[in-house]
C-alpha positions as a printed NumPy array, in Angstrom:
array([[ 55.847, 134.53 , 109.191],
       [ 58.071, 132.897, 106.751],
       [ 56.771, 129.523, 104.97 ],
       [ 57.182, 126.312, 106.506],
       [ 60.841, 126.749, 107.746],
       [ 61.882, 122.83 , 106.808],
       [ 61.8  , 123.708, 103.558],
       [ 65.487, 124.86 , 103.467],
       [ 66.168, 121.047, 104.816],
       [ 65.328, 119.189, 101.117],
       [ 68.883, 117.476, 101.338],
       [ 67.519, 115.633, 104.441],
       [ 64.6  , 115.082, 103.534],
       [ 62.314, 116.935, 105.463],
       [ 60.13 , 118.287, 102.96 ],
       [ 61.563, 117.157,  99.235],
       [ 58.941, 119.566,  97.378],
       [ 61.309, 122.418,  95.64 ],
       [ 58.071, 124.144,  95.375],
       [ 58.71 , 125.205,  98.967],
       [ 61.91 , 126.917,  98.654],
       [ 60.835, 129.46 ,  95.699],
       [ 57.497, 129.978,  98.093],
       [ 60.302, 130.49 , 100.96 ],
       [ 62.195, 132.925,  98.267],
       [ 59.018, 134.749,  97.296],
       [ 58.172, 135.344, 100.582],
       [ 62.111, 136.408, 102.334],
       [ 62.483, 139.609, 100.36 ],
       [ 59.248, 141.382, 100.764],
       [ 60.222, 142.712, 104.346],
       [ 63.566, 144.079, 103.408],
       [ 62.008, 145.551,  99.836],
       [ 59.246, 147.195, 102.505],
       [ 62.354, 149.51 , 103.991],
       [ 63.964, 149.956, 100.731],
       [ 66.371, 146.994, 101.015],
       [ 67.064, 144.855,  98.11 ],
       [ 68.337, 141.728,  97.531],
       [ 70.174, 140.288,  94.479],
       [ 69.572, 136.827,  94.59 ],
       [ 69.098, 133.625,  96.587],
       [ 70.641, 130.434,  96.115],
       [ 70.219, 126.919,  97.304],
       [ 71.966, 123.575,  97.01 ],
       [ 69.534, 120.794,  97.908],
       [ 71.987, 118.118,  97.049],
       [ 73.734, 116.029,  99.334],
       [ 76.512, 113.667,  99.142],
       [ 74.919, 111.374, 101.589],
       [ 71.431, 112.731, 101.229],
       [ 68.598, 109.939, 101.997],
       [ 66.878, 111.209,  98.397],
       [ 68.649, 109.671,  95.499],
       [ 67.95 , 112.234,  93.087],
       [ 69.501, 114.549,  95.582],
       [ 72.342, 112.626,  95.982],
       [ 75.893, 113.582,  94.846],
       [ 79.059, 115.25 ,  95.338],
       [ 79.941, 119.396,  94.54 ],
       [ 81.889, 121.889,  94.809],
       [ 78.57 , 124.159,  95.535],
       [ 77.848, 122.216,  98.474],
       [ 79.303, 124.088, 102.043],
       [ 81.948, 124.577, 103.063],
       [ 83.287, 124.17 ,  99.497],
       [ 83.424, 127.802,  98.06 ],
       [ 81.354, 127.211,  94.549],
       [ 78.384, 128.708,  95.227],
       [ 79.71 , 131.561,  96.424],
       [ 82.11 , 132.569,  93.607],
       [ 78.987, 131.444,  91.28 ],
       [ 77.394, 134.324,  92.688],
       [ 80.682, 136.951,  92.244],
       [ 80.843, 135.915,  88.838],
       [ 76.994, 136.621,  88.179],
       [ 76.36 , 139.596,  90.496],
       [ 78.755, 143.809,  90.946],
       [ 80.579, 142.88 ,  94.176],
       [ 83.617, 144.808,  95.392],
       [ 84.98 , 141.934,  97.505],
       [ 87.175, 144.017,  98.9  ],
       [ 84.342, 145.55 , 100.977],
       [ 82.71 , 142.295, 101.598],
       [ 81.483, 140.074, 103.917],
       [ 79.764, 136.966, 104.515],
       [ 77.158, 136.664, 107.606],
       [ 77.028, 132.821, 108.92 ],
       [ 74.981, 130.971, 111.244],
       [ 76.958, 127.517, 110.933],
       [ 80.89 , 126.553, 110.954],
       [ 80.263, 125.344, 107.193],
       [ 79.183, 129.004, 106.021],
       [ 82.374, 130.941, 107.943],
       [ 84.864, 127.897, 105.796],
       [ 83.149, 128.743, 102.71 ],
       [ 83.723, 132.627, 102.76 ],
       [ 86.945, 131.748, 103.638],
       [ 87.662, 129.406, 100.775],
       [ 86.093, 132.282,  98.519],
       [ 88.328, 135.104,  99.963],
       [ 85.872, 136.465, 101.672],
       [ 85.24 , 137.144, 105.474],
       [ 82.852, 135.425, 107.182],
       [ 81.705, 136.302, 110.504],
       [ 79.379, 134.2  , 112.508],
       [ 75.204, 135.738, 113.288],
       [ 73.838, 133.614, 116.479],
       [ 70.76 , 135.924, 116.694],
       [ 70.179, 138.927, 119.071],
       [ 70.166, 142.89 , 117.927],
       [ 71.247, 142.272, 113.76 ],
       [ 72.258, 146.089, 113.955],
       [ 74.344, 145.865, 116.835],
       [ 76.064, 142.946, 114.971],
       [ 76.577, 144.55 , 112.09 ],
       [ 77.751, 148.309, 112.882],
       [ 81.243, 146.982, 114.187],
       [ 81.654, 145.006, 110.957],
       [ 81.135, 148.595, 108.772],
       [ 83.173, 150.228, 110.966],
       [ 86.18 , 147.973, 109.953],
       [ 85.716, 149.052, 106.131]])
C-alpha cells in the first residue's frame, strides 16, 4: 500500500509536506525492482500557477501540459524516442507528450498488460 496517496496533490494543498512525496518515491519502485523492473527516475512539479500555497505559487514551463519536464528528463536520461511512449491518466499528460514529440496514450485502469501489448506491437 503506497503512502498517503494526497501526497502527489502539494500544489493544492492537500498535504504541503515534500517529505511525503520522496516517502511516496521510496516506496513506488520497490514492487517493480521485486520482478526485475527498474525505474530511472521520478519527477514532480508541486508548483502551481494558481496554487493556494504561496511558496508554491508560479508559472513554468515544467508544469502539464507544457512539455519541460519531460524533455528535462530526455536530456538527463538514454531514451530512443523513437521507440517511446508516454502512459497518461489525465488530458494534461497526453498534451505534454505531445508537445515533447512523444506519444501519449491514455491508462484508465483495468489489465496494464493488456494495455500495453498493443502499444509494443506498433514498434
Amino acid at each position: 500500500m503506497p503512502p498517503d496517496r494526497k501526497s502527489a496533490a502539494i500544489d493544492q494543498a492537500l498535504r504541503p509536506e515534500e517529505t511525503d512525496i520522496h516517502r511516496l518515491h521510496d516506496w513506488m519502485p520497490r514492487e517493480p525492482a521485486a520482478r526485475g523492473v527498474h525505474i530511472n527516475a521520478f519527477e514532480y512539479w508541486p508548483f502551481h500557477f494558481d496554487g493556494p500555497i504561496k511558496c508554491y505559487r508560479c508559472v513554468s514551463e515544467r508544469r502539464k501540459p507544457q512539455r519541460g519536464m519531460i524533455i528535462d528528463l530526455l536530456s538527463r536520461l538514454p531514451v530512443e524516442t523513437s521507440w517511446s511512449f508516454l502512459v497518461c491518466d489525465r488530458p494534461s499528460d497526453v498534451e505534454a507528450a505531445d508537445a515533447a514529440g512523444l506519444p501519449g496514450d491514455t491508462f484508465l485502469g483495468g489489465n496494464l498488460r493488456g494495455f500495453f501489448l498493443p502499444l509494443l506491437a506498433i514498434g
